[in-house]
C-alpha positions as CSV (number, residue, x, y, z in Angstrom):
1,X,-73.9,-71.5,22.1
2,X,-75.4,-68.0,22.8
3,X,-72.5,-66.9,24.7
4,X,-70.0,-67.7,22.1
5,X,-72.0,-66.3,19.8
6,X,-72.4,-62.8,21.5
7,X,-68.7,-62.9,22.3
8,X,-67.9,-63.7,18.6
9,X,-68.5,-60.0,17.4
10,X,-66.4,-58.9,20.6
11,X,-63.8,-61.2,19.9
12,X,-63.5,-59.9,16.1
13,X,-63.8,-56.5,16.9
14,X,-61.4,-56.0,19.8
15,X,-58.4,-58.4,17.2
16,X,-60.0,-55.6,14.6
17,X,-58.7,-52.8,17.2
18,X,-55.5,-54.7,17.4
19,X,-54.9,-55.2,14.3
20,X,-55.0,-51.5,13.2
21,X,-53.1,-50.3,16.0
22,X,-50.3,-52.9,15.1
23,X,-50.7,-52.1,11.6
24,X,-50.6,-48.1,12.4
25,X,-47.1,-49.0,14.2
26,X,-45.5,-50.8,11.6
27,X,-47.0,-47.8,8.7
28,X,-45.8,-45.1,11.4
29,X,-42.3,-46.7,11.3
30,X,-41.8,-47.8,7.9
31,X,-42.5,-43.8,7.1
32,X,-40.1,-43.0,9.5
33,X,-37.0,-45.0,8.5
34,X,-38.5,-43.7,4.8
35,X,-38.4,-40.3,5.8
36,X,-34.9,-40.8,7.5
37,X,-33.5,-42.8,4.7
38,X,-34.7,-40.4,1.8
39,X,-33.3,-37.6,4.0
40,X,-29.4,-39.3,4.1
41,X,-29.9,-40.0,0.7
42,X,-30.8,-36.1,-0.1
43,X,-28.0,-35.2,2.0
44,X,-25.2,-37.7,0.4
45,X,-26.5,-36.4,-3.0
46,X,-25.8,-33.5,-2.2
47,X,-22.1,-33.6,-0.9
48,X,-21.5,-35.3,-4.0
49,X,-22.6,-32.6,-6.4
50,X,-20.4,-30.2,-3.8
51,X,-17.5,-32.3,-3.6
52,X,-17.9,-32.5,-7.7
53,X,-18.0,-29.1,-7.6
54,X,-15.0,-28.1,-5.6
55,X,-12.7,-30.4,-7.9
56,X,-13.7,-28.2,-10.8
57,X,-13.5,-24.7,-8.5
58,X,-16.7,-23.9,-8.5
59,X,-16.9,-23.1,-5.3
60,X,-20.4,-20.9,-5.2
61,X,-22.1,-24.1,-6.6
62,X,-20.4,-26.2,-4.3
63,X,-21.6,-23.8,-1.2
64,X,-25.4,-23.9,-2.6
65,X,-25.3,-27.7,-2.4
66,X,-23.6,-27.8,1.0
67,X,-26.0,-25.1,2.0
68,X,-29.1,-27.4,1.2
69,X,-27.4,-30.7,2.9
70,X,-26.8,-28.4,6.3
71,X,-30.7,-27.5,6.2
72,X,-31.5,-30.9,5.9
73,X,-28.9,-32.5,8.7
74,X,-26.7,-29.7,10.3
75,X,-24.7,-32.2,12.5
76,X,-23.7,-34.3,9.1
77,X,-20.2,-35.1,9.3
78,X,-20.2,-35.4,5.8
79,X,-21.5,-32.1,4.6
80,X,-19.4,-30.3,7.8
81,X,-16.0,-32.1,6.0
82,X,-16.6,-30.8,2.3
83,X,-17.5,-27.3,3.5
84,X,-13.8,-27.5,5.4
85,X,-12.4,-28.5,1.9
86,X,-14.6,-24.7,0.4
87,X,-13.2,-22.8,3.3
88,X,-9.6,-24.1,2.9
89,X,-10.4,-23.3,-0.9
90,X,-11.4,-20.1,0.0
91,X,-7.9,-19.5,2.2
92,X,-10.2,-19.5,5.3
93,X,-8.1,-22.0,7.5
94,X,-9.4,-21.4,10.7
95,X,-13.1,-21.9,9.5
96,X,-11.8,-24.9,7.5
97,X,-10.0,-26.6,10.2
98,X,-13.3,-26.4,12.4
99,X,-15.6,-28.0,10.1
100,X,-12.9,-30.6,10.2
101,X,-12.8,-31.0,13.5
102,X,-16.4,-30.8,13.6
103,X,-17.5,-33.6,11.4
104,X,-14.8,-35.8,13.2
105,X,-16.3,-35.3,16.5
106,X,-19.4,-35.9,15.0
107,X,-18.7,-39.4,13.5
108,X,-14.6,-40.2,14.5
109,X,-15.3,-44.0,12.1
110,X,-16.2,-41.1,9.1
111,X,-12.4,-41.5,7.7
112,X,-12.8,-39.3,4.3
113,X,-13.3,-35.9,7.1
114,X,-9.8,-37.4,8.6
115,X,-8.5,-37.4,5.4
116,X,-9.9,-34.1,4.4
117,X,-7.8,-33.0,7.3
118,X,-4.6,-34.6,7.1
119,X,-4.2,-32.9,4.0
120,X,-5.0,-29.7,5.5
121,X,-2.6,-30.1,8.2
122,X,-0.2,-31.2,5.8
123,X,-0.9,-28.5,3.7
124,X,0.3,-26.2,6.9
125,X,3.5,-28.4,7.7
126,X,1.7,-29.7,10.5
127,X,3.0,-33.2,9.7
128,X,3.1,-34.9,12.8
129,X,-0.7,-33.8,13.1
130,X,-1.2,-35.2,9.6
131,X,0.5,-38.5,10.4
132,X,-1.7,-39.0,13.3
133,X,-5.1,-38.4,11.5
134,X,-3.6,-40.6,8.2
135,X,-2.7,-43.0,10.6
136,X,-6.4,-43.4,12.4
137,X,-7.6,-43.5,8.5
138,X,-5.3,-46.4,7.2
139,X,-6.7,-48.7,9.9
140,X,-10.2,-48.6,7.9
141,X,-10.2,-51.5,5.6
142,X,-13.5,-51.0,4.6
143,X,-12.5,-47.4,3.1
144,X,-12.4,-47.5,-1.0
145,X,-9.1,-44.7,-1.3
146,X,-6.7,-47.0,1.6
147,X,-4.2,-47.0,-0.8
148,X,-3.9,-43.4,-1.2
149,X,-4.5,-43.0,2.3
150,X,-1.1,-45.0,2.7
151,X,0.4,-43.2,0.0
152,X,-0.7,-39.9,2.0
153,X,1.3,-41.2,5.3
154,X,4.5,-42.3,3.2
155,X,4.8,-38.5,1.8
156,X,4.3,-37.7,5.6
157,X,6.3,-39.5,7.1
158,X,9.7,-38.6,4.4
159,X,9.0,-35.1,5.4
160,X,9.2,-35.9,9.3
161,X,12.4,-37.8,7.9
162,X,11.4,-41.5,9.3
163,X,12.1,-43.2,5.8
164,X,11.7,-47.0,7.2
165,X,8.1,-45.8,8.1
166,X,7.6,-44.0,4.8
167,X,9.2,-47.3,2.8
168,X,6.5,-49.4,5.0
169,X,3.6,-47.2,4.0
170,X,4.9,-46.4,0.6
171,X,5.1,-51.0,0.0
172,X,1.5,-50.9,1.5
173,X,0.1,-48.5,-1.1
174,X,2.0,-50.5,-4.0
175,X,0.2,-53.5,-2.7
176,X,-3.6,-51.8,-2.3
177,X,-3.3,-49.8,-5.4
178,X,-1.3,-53.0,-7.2
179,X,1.0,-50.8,-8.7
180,X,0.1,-46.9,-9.5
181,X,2.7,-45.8,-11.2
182,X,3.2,-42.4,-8.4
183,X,3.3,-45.4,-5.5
184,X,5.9,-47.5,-7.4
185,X,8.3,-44.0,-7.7
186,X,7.6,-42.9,-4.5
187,X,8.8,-46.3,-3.1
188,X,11.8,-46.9,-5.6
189,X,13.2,-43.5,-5.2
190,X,13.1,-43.9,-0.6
191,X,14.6,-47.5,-1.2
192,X,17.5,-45.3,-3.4
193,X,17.8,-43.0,-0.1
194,X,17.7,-46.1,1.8
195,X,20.5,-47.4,-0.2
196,X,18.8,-50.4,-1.1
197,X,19.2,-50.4,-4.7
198,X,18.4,-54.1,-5.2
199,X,14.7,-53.5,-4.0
200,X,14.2,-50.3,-5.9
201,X,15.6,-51.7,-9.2
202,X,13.0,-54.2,-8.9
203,X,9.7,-51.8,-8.2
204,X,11.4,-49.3,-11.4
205,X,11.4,-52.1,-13.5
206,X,7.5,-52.4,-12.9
207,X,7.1,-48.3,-13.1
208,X,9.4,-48.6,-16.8
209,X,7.0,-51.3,-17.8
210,X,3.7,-49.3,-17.1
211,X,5.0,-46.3,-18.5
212,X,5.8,-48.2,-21.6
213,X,2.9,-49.7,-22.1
214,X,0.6,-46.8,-21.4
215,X,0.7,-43.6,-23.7
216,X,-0.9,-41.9,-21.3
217,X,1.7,-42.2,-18.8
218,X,5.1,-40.1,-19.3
219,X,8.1,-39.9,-17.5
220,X,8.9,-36.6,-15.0
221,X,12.4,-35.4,-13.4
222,X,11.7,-37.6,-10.4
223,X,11.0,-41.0,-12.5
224,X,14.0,-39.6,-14.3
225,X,16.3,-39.2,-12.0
226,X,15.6,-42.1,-9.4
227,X,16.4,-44.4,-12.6
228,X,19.3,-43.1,-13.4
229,X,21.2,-43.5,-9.8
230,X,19.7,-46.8,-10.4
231,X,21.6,-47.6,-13.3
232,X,24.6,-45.6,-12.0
233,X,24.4,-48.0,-9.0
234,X,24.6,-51.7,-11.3
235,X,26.8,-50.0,-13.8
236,X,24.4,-49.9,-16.6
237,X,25.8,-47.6,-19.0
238,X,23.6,-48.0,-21.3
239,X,20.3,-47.0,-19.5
240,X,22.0,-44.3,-17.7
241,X,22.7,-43.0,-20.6
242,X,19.1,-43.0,-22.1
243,X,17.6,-42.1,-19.0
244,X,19.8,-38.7,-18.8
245,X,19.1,-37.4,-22.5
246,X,15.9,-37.4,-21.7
247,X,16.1,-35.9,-18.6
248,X,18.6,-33.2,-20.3
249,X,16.2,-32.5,-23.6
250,X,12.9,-33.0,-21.4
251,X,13.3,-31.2,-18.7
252,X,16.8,-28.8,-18.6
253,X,15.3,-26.7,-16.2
254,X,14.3,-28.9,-13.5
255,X,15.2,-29.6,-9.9
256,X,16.4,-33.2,-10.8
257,X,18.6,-32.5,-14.1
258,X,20.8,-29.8,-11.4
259,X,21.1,-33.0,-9.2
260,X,22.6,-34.8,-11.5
261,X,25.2,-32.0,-13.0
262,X,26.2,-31.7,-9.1
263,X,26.4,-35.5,-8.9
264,X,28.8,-36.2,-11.9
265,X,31.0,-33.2,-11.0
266,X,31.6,-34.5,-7.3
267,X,32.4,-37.7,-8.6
268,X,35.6,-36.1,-10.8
């Protein structure tokens, strides 16, 4: 009975030790995924307020804030991505290209930097660049902005003149976005090119019936014009007809309304 009861106070002491030094790990590491967690979260907020920033063109804010997310994390793909979007801003392409690059190598899965980028290159007519990095981007199906990302690699893929791939991105954006009215156009007016009217009647019926039923939505040469080789095509007077004086009082000036002045006079 002595024994156990000398060893008792041993026993208690040395689970004691144990239990501190277990306890000290698990407080050492909580505090370090704290510290790393309240650091990404510093960082993110911070590339928000930029990003927020560049859309309005502030661009000193949007440097300060970048600034501060580099001193916390200078390898953060994110922060590395919206400083490329300042320099391009800034007509600084070569620095804005490698902090593309940069936050790509960093993180390749980060697919807003490769989209970041694919408008750069297609800023620069560098469209078979673009395609590849819009490409990479629309295989993320966990990224929020896939449909513009498809939408993105449709306009690419008209300007490298592949219109079956541009018609096949241009239908996936209609179905992501379910309808914006700029995918609908977009995918009516290649079908027109494609000769396909019957399709493209069918997606212009759905842009004519969002435009009517939001004010907010009005619309332009291009809406304009596809609709009225439309109509042209199935021989409705009527809507060709509407569609061009309003094309003609709306926009006299444009691109679109010289098309069609060209178009009727070939066909007399």
């Amino acid at each position: 009975m002595k024994g156990k009861a000398q060893s008792s106070p041993l026993l208690t002491a040395a689970l004691l030790i144990v239990g501190l030094m277990l306890s000290g790990c698990v407080t050492t590491t909580d505090s370090r995924f704290s510290r790393e967690a309240d650091r990404d979260k510093a960082v993110s907020n911070y590339v928000q307020l930029a990003t927020a920033y560049i859309g309005q063109g502030n661009l000193d804010r949007a440097r300060h804030h970048l600034d501060r997310a580099l001193e916390i994390s200078p390898d953060s793909p994110q922060a590395q991505a919206a400083m490329g979007l300042v320099y391009n801003a800034e007509n600084e392409p070569e620095l804005a290209e490698r902090n593309f690059k940069r936050a790509i190598a960093k993180d390749g899965n980060y697919t807003r930097a490769r989209v970041y980028y694919g408008g750069y290159l297609f800023s620069h007519s560098r469209f078979e660049e673009a395609r590849d990095q819009y490409s990479v981007a629309s295989r993320d199906t966990g990224y929020r902005e896939r449909g513009a990302v498809f939408y993105n690699l449709g306009m690419t893929e008209e300007r490298l003149g592949n219109r079956p791939a541009a018609e096949a991105a241009y239908r996936r954006s209609v179905e992501l976005t379910r309808g914006e009215a700029r995918t609908l156009l977009s995918l009516s007016r290649v079908l027109v090119e494609m000769d396909d009217y019957s399709a493209a009647s069918l997606y212009y019926s759905r842009l004519q019936t969002l435009i009517q039923r939001n004010p907010r939505l009005t619309h332009s040469p291009e809406s304009l014009f596809t609709g009225i080789r439309i109509a042209r095509h199935f021989e409705d007077r009527d809507q060709e007809v509407s569609l061009t004086l309003l094309l003609r009082n709306e926009y006299p000036n444009s691109a679109e309304y010289q098309q069609y002045k060209v178009l009727i006079a070939n066909e007399r």
